[in-house]
Each structure stands twice: as C-alpha cells, then as structure tokens.
C-alpha positions as CSV (number, residue, x, y, z in Angstrom):
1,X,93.4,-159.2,-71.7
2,X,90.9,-161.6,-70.8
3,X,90.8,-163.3,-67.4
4,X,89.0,-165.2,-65.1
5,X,86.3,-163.5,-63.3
6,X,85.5,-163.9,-59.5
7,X,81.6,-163.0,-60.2
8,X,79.3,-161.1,-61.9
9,X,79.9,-158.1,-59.9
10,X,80.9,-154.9,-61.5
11,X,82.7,-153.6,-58.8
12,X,84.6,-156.9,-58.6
13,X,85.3,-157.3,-62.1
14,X,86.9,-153.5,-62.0
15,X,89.0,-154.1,-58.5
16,X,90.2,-156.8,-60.5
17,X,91.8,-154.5,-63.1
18,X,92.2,-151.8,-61.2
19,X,92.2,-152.3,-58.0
20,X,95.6,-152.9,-56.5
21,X,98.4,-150.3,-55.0
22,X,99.7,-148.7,-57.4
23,X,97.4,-148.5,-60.8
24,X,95.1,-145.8,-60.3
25,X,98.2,-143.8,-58.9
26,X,99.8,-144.4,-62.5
27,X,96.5,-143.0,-63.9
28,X,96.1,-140.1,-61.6
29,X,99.7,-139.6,-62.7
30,X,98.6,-139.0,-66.3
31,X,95.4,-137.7,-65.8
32,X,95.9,-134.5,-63.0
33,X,99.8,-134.3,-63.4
34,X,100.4,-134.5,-67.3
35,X,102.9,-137.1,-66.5
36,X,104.4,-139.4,-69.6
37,X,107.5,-140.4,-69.0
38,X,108.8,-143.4,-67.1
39,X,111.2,-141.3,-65.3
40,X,108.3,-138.5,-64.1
41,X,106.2,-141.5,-62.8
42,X,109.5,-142.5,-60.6
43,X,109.5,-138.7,-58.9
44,X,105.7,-139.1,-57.6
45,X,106.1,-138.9,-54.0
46,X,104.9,-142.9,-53.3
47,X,108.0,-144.1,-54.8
48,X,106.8,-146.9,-57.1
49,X,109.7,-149.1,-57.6
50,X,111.0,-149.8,-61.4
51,X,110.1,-153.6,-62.0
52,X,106.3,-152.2,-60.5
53,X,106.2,-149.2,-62.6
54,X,106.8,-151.5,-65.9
55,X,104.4,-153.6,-64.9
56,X,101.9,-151.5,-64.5
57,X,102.3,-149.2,-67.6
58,X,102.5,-152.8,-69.9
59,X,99.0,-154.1,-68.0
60,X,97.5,-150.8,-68.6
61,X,98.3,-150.7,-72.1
62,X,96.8,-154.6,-72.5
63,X,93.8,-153.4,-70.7
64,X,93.3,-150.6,-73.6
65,X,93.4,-147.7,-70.6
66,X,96.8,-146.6,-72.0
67,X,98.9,-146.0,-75.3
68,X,102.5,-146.0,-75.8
69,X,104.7,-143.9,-78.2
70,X,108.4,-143.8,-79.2
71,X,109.2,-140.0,-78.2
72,X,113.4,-140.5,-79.3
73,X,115.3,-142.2,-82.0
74,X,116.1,-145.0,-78.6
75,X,113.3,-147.7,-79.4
76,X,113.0,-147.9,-75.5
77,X,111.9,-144.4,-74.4
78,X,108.1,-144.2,-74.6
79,X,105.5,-141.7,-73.8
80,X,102.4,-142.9,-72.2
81,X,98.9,-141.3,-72.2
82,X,95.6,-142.0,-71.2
83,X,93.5,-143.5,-74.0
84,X,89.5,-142.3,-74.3
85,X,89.0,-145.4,-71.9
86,X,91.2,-144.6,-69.3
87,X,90.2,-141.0,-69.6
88,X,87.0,-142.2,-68.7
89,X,88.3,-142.6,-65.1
90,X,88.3,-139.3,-64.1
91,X,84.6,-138.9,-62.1
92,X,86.0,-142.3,-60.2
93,X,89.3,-140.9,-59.3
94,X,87.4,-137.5,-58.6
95,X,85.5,-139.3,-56.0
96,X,88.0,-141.2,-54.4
97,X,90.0,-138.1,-54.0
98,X,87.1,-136.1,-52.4
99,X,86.3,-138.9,-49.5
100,X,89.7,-139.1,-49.0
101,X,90.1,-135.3,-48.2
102,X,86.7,-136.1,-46.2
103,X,87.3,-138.7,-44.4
104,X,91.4,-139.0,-43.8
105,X,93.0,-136.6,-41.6
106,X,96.1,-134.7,-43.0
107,X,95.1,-135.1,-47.0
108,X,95.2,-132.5,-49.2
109,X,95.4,-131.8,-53.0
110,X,98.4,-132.3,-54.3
111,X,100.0,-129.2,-56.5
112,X,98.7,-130.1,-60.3
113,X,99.6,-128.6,-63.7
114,X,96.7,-126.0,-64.3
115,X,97.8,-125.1,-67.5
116,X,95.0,-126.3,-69.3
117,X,92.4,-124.3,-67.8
118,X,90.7,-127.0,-65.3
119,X,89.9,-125.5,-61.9
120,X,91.4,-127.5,-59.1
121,X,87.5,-128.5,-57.9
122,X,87.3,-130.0,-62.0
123,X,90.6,-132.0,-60.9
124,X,89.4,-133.1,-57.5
C-alpha cells in the first residue's frame, strides 16, 4: 500500500497507518487476547461495528501487519494473525498501555489469555 506522505516524520508516517480508532485495538486483539476470528473481534468490549472491522482486518493485511487463512471448507471464514511485522508492535502497544494505566483514572488490564506463559507485566 503505498500512499501519500504528509512529511518525513516517522511518527507521522506511522499515525498514518496506524493511527486511527480502531487499528491498534484489532492488533491488541490478536496480540494479548489470541483473537482470530471475525466474530471474537465483534465481542471486544468497544464494539467495533462490522463494515469497520472488515476494513480494518483488509488494510492490515495490505499493510503486511496481518495474514489471512481459510480455517472451514466456507471460502469466507478466515483466521487472522499477526505477521512478524505486526508482531513487532508489541513494546509500542506495551507503552501505550502502561501511560494509560498511569495517566487515566479508572484503567486497568484487561483479563488476557496466559496460556502461553507471558506474565501480565510481559503483556502490559
């Protein structure tokens, strides 16, 4: 996906990818709560709508952060995970996760999926 870029900037160029409502939450999805069906992603507690949801998993897949796979005989059911790129996200989403439970009254970690031995300071 190539676009247009605003500037130089770094942080620019990756607001531009990443940077809206409801991306990283897609990601954080994947990454902290094993998540890989488009139904799962519906259940998180911000309630992405549907037409969003698509959206986001197709422009996460054109920007190489995600992969798709058939998981039924139905052509249309996919599991999505996290390619080594958009794996790469985790120390960012760490981050933004600790300021927030810094900085914004009434946040806490959410419940995650332990199972594969991370400690919830190595998901936060």
């Amino acid at each position: 996906m190539d676009q247009l870029k605003r500037s130089p900037c770094p942080v620019a160029c990756t607001l531009d990818l990443i940077g809206d409502r409801w991306t990283l939450l897609v990601i954080r999805d994947m990454m902290f709560f094993k998540k890989q069906r488009f139904e799962e992603f519906l259940e998180s507690p911000e309630g992405i709508s549907t037409n969003i949801l698509a959206n986001r998993l197709k422009l996460l897949e054109e920007l190489d952060l995600v992969e798709k796979q058939p998981y039924s005989n139905h052509a249309r059911r996919m599991n999505y995970q996290l390619t080594e790129k958009g794996r790469s996200l985790r120390p960012v989403l760490k981050v933004i996760g600790l300021w927030g439970l810094k900085h914004i009254a009434d946040t806490q970690i959410l419940k995650v999926d332990l199972a594969d031995g991370d400690k919830i300071g190595d998901r936060y």
